[in-house]
N, C-alpha and C positions, 0 to 999 in steps of 0.2 A: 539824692539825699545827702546831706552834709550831717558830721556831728563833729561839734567844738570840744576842743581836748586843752588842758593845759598840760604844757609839754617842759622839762627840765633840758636843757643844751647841755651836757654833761663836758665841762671844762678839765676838771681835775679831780680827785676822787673827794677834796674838800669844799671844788665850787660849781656849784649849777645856776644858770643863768635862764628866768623864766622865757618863754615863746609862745605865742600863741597859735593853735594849729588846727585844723580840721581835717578829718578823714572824711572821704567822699566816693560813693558808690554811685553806679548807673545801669539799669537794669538792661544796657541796649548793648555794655561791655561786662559782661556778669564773673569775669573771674577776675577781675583787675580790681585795686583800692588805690585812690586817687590822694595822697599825702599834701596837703599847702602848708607851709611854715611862712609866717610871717615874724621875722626877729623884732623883738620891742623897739620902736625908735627909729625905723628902718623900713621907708613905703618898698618895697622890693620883696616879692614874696619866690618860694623856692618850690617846685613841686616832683614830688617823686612819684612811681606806678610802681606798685607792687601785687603781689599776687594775694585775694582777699583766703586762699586754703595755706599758705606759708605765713599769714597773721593770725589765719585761727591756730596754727599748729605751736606758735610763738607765746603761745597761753599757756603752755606745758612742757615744751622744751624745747631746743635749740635748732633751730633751722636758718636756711641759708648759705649761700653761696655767693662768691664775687662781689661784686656793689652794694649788695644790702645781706645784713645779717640780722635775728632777730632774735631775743631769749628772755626767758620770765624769769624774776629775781623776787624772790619773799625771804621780810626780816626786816627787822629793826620796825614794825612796825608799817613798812612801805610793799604795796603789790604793786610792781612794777610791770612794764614789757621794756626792753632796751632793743634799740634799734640801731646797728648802725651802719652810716652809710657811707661808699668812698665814691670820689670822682676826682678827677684828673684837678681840679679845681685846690681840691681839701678831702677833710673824713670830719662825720660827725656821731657824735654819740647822744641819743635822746634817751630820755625816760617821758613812757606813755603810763598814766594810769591803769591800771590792769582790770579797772571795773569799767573805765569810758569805752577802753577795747572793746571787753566782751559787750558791753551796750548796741556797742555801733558795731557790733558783727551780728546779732540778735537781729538789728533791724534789717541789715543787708540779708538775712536770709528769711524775712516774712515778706520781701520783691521777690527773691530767687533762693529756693531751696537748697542746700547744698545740693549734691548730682544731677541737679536739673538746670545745668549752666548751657552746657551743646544745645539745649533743645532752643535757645534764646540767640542762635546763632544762626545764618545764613552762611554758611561758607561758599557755596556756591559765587554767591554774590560777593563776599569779600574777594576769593579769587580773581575773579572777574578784573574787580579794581583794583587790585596788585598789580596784574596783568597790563591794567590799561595805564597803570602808572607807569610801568618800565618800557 
């Protein structure tokens, strides 16, 4: 399941620079959320994994650690999520709508319930092919 967001690139506390982005779930990797940014003007798309219970928790206050940080911002009018991310590359700062969020966390859990992510899991079998990777 994909859901399209329009996303702010937060440049400077005067300029935001629009993005188009989708958040994307799969019932086969149940606690991951899959991020694409697609910059305007720009075929080259960017994609981050994140954790889909450190974006519900990113609706109410501030989590995160290392690489990605996430926190909700109300006022002026805007319910935000801000997101942001560092990599060896750059750091970027987004603003996510704070009602596409919760939409598109809504749907990722009428696939998968919140605490019913393990039971959607083979570990056995991932082992396996960690195993037979190395």
């Amino acid at each position: 399941m994909a859901h399209e967001l329009p996303v702010q690139f937060v440049v400077s506390h005067d300029l935001s620079v629009p993005m188009h982005a989708a958040l994307r779930y799969e019932a086969d990797d149940p606690y991951a959320v899959r991020a694409v940014f697609q910059p305007l003007g720009e075929g080259a798309t960017v994609e981050w994994f994140f954790s889909r219970d450190m974006l519900t928790q990113a609706l109410r206050e501030h989590t995160g650690h290392g690489d990605v940080r996430m926190w909700p911002a109300v006022g002026s009018g805007r319910d935000v999520v801000y997101i942001a991310l560092h990599a060896p590359a750059g750091s970027a700062l987004l603003a996510f709508p704070a009602q596409g969020v919760e939409s598109f966390l809504r749907e990722t859990w009428s696939v998968v319930a919140p605490g019913t992510e393990s039971s959607r899991l083979d570990l056995d079998a991932e082992l396996t092919q960690l195993l037979a990777e190395s």
